[in-house]
C-alpha positions in Angstrom: -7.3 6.8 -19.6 -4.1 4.7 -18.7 -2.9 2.5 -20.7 -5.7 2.2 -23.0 -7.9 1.5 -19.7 -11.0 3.9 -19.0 -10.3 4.4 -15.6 -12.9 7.1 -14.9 -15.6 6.7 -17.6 -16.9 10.2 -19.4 -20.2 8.2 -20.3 -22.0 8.0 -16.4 -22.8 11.2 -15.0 -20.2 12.1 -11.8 -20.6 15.7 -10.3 -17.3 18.3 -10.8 -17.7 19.3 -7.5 -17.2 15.7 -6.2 -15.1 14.8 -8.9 -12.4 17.3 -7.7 -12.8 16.6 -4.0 -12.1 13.1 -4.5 -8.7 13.8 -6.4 -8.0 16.8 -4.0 -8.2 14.2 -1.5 -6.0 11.3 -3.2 -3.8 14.3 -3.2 -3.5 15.0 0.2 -2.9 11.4 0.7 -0.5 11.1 -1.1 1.7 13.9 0.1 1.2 12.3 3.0 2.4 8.7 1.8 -0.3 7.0 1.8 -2.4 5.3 -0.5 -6.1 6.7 -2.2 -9.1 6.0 -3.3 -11.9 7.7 -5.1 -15.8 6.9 -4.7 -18.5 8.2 -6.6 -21.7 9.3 -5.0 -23.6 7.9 -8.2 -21.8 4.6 -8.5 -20.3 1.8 -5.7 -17.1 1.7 -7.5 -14.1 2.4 -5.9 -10.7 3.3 -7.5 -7.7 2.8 -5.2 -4.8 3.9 -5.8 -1.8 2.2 -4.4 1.7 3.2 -4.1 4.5 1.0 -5.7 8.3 2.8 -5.9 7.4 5.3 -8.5 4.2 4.4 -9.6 0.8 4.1 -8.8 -1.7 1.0 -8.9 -4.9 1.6 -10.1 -7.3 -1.2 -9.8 -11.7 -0.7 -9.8 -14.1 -2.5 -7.7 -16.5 -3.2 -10.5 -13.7 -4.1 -13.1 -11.0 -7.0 -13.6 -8.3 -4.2 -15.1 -5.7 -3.1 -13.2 -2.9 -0.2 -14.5 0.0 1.4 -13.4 1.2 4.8 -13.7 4.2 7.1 -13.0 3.2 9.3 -9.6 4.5 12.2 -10.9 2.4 12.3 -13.8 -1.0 11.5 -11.8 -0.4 13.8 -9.6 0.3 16.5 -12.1 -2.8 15.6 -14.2 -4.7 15.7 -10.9 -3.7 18.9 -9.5 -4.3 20.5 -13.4 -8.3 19.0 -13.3 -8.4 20.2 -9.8 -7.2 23.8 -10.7 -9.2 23.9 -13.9 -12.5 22.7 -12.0 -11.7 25.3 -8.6 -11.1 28.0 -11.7 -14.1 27.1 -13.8 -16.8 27.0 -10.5 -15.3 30.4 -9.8 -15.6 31.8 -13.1 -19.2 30.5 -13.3 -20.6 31.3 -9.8 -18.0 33.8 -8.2 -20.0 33.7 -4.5 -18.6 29.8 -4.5 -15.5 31.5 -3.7 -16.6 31.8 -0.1 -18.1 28.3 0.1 -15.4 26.0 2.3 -15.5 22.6 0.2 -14.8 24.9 -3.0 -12.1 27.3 -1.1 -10.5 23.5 -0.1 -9.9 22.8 -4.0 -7.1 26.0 -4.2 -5.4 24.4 -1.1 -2.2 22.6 -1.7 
C-alpha cells in the first residue's frame, strides 16, 4: 500500500518465489540507477518503478493510479520481504538453500 493505493493486491494469487525475484531485481536496478519494474507470471500487469530525486514513481499497466514514494523507504521494505521470504523458503524446505534462484535472494 502507498498512499492508500493497493499497489500489489493480497487478493490474486502471485508466487513468493517470483514475488521476491521480482523486488530482488528492482533492487539491483536500483543500486545500479536505473529504473524497475515488476511482472507477474499470473497477470499482464506491470509495475514500473521510476526514479524522481528522492522518490520513486509507481504507476500499473492495468490501473489509472499513479503514487510516489521515498526510495529509501521502498528499498528498505523491499529488502525486509526479500529477507523474510529467502528466510521462510529456508526454514520450510532447507535443500532450497542449494537452489541458485533461492541462493540469489540472500545476495545484496
Amino acid at each position: 500500500m502507498v498512499d492508500g493505493v493497493e499497489v500489489i493486491s493480497g487478493r490474486g494469487h502471485v508466487t513468493l518465489v517470483d514475488l521476491a525475484s521480482s523486488l530482488r531485481h528492482a533492487l539491483d536496478r536500483f543500486s545500479s540507477g536505473e529504473d524497475a519494474a515488476i511482472d507477474f507470471t499470473e497477470s499482464a500487469e506491470v509495475i514500473q518503478l521510476r526514479h524522481d530525486v528522492n522518490r520513486v514513481l509507481i504507476t500499473s499497466s492495468q490501473h489509472e493510479w499513479q503514487v510516489s514514494v521515498d526510495r529509501e523507504v521502498l528499498v528498505s521494505a523491499f529488502v525486509e520481504f526479500v529477507r523474510e521470504a529467502h528466510f521462510r523458503l529456508i526454514e520450510f524446505l532447507p535443500e532450497l538453500a542449494e537452489n541458485p534462484v533461492i541462493r540469489r535472494l540472500s545476495s545484496g
